[in-house]
DRENPA-3360 file (N, C-alpha, C; in nm, 2 decimals, always signed):
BEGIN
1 = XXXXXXXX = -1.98/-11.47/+3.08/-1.88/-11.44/+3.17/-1.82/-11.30/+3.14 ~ -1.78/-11.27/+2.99/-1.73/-11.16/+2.99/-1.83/-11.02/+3.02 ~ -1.95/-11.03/+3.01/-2.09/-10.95/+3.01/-2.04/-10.94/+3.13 ~ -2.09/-11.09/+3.26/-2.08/-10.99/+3.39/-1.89/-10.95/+3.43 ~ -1.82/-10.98/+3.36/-1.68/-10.88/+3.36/-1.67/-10.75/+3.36 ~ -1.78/-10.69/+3.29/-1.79/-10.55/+3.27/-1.78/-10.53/+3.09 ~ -1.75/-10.66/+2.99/-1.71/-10.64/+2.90/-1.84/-10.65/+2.75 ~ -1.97/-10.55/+2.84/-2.12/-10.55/+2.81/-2.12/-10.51/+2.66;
9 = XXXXXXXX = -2.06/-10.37/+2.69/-2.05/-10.27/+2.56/-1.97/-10.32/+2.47 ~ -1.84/-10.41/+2.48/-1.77/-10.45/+2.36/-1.87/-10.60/+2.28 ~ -1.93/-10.68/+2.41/-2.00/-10.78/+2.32/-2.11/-10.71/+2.23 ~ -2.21/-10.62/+2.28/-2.30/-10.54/+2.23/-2.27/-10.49/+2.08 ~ -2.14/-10.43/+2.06/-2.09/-10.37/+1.97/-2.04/-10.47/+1.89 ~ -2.02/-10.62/+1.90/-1.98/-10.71/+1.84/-2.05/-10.79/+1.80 ~ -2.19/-10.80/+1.82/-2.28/-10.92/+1.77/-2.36/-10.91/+1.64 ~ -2.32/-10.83/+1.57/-2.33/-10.83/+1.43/-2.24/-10.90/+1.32;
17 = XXXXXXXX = -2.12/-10.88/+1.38/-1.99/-10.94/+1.33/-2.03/-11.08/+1.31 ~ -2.11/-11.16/+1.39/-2.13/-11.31/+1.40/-2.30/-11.34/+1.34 ~ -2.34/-11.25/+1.38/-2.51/-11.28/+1.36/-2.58/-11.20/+1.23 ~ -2.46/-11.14/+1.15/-2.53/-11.08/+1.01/-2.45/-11.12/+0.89 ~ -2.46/-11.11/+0.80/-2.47/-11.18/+0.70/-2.30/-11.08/+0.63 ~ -2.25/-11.11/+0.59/-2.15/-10.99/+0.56/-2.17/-10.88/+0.46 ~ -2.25/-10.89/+0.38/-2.33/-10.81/+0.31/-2.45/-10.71/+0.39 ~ -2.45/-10.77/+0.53/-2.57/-10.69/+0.59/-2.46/-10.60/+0.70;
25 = XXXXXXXX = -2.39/-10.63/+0.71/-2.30/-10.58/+0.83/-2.28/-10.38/+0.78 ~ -2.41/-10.38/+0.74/-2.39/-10.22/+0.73/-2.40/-10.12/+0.87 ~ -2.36/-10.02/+0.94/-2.32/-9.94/+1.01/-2.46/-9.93/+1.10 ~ -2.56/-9.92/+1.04/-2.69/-9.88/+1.05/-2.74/-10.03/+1.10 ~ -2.71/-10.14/+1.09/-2.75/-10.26/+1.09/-2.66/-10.29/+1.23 ~ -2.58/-10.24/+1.23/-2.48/-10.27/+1.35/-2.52/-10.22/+1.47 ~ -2.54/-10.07/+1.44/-2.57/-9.99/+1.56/-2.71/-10.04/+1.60 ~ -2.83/-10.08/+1.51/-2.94/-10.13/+1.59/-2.89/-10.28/+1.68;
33 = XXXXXXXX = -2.85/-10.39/+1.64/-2.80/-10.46/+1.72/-2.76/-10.42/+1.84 ~ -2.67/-10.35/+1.86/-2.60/-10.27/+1.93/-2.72/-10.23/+2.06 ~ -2.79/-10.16/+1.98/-2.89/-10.10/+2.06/-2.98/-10.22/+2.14 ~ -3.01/-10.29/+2.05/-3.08/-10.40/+2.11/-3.09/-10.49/+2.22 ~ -2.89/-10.48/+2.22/-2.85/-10.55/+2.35/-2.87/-10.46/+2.46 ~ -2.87/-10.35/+2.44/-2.80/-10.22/+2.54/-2.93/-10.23/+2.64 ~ -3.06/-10.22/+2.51/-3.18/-10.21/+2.59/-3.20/-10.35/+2.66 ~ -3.19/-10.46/+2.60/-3.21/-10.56/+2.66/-3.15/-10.58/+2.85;
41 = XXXXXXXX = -2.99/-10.57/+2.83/-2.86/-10.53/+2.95/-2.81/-10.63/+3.01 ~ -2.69/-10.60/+3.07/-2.61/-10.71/+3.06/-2.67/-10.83/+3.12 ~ -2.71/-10.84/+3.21/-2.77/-10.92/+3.32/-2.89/-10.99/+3.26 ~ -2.98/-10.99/+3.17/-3.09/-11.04/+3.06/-2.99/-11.14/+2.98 ~ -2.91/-11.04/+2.92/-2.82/-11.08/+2.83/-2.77/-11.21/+2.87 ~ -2.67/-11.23/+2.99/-2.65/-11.35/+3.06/-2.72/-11.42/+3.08 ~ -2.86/-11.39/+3.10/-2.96/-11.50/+3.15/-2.97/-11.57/+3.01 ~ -3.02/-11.53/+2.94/-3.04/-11.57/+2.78/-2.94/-11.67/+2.79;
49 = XXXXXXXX = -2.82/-11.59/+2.75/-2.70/-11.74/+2.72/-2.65/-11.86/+2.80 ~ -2.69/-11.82/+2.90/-2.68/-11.95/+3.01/-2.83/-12.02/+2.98 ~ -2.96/-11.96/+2.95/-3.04/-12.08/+2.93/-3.00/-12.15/+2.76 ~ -3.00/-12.10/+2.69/-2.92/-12.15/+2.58/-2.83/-12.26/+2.58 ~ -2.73/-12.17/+2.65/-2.62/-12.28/+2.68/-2.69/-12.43/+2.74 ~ -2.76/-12.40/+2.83/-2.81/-12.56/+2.93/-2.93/-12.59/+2.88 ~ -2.95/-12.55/+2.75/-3.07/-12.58/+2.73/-3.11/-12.73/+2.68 ~ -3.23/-12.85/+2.66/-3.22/-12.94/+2.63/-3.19/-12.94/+2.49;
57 = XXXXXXXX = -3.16/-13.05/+2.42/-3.13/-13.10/+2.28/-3.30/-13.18/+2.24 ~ -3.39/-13.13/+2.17/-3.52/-13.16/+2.18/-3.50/-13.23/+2.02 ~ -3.38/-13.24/+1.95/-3.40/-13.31/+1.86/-3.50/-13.45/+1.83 ~ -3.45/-13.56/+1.92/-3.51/-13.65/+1.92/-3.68/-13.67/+1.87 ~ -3.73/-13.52/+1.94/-3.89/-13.52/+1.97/-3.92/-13.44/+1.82 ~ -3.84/-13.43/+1.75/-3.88/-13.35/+1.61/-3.99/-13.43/+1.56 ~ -3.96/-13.55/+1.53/-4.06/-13.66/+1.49/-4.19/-13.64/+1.52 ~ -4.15/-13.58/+1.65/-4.33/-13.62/+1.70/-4.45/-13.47/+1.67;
65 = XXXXXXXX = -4.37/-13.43/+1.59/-4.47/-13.28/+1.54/-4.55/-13.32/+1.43 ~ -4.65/-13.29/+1.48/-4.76/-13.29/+1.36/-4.89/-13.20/+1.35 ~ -4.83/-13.12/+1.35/-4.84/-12.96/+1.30/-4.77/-12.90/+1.19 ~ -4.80/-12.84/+1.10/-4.79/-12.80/+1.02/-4.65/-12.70/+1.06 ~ -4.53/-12.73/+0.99/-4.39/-12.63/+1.01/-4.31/-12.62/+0.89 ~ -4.29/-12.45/+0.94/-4.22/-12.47/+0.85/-4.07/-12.34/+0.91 ~ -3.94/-12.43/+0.86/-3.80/-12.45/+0.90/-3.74/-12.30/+0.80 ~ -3.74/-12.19/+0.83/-3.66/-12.07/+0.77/-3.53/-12.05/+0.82;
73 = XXXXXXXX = -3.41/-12.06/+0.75/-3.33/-12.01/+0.78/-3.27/-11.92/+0.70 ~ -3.12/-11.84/+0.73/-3.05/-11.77/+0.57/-2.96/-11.84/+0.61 ~ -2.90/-11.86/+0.50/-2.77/-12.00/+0.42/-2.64/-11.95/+0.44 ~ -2.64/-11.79/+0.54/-2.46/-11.78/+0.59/-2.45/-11.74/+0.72 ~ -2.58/-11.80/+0.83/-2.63/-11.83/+0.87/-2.52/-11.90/+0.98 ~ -2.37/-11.89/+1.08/-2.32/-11.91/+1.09/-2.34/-11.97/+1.30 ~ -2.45/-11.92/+1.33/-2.44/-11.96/+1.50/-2.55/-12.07/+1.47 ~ -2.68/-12.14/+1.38/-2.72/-12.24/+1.36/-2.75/-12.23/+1.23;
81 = XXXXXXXX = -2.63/-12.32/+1.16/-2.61/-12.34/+1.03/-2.67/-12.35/+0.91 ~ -2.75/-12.38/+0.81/-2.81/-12.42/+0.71/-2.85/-12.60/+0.76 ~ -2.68/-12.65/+0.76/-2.72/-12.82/+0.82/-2.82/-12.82/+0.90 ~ -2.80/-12.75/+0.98/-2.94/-12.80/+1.08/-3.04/-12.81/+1.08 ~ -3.11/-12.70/+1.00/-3.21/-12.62/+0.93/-3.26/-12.76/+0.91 ~ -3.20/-12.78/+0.75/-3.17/-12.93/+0.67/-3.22/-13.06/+0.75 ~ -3.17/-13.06/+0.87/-3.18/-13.17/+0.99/-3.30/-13.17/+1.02 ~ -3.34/-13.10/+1.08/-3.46/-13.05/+1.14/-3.59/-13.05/+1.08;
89 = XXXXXXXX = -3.61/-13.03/+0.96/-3.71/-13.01/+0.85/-3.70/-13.15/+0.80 ~ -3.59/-13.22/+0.78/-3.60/-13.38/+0.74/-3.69/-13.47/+0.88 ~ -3.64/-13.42/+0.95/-3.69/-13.51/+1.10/-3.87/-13.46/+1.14 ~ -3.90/-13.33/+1.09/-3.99/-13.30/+1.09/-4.11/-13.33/+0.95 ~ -4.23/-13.45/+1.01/-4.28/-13.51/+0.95/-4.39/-13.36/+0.85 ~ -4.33/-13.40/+0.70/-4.43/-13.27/+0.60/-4.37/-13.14/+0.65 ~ -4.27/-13.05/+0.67/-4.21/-13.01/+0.74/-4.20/-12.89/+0.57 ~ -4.17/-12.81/+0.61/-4.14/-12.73/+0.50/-4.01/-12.63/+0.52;
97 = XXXXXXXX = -3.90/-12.62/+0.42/-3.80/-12.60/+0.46/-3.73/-12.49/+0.36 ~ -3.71/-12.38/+0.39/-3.69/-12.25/+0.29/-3.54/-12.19/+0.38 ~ -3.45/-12.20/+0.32/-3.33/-12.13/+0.32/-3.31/-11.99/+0.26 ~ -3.32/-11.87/+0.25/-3.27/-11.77/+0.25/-3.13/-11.73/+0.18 ~ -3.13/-11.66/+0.10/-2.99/-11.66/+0.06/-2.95/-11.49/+0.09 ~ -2.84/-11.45/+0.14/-2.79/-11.29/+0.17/-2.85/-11.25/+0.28 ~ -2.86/-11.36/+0.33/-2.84/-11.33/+0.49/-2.85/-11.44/+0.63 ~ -2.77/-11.41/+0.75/-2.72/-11.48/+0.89/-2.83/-11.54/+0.95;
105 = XXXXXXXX = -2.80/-11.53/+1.07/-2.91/-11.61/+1.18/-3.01/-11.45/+1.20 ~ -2.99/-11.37/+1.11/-3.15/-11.23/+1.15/-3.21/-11.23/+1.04 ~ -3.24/-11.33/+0.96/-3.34/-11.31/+0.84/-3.43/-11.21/+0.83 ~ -3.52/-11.19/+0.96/-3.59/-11.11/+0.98/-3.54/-10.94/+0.99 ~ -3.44/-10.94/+0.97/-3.37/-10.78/+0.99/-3.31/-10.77/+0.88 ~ -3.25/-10.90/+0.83/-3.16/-10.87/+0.71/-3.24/-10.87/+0.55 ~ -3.32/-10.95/+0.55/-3.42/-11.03/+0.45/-3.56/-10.95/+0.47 ~ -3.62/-10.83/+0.51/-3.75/-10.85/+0.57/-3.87/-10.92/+0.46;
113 = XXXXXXXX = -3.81/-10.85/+0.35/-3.92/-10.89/+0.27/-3.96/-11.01/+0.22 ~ -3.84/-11.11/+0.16/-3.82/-11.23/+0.17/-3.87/-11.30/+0.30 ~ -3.87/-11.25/+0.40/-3.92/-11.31/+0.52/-4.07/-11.36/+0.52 ~ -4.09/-11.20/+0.52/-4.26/-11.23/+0.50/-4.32/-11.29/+0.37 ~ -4.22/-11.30/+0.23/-4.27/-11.35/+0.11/-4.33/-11.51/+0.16 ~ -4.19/-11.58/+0.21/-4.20/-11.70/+0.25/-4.28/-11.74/+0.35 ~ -4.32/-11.65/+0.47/-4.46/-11.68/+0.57/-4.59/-11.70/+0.48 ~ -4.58/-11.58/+0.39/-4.72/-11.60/+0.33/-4.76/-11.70/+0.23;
121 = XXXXX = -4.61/-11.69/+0.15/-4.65/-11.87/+0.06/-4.71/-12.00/+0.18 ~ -4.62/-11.99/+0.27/-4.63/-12.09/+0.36/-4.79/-12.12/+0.41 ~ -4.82/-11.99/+0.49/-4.97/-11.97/+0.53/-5.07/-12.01/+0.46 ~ -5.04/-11.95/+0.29/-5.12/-12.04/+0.18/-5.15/-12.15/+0.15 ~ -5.09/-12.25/+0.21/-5.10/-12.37/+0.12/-5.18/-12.48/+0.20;
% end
């Protein structure tokens, strides 16, 4: 709602604040976020969070994977928590479950190398 308000560029400029780790909330880390919504634009942007928003609760069906997963998150990690992570990976049968430490819901931006340490252990085994 505030996107299609006109209030594009202040969320844009804000979603670091929530989605990086406070240690990662460097200028440079900010302004790509930033960028990323800009390119994405406001109207994408909305679409995203309204399917989010209405999206189903597929917990129930975790059980039924049986495929090989494995559950990454970072541990300050504050729009889907560590608990969940935790949740998810229990409910998920042989499930493999690596928390991240020094960084949010962008592991992949914040963590890269860690990121990929933990795909590759994973891939291996």
């Amino acid at each position: 709602a505030e996107a299609a308000a006109g209030r594009f560029e202040a969320i844009a400029a804000e979603l670091g604040q929530g989605w990086l780790a406070e240690r990662n909330r460097m200028p440079a880390n900010l302004a790509l976020l930033a960028e990323m919504a800009r390119h994405t634009g406001a109207e994408a942007f909305g679409r995203q969070q309204r399917a989010i928003a209405g999206r189903r609760d597929m917990r129930p069906l975790l059980g039924q994977i049986s495929c090989p997963t494995l559950v990454l998150c970072g541990s300050e990690d504050r729009l889907t928590v560590p608990e969940g992570h935790i949740a998810m990976a229990r409910a998920i049968p042989d499930a493999d479950l690596v928390i991240l430490g020094g960084c949010g819901h962008l592991a992949p931006l914040e963590r890269p190398d860690a990121v990929t340490d933990a795909l590759r252990s994973w891939l291996r085994r």
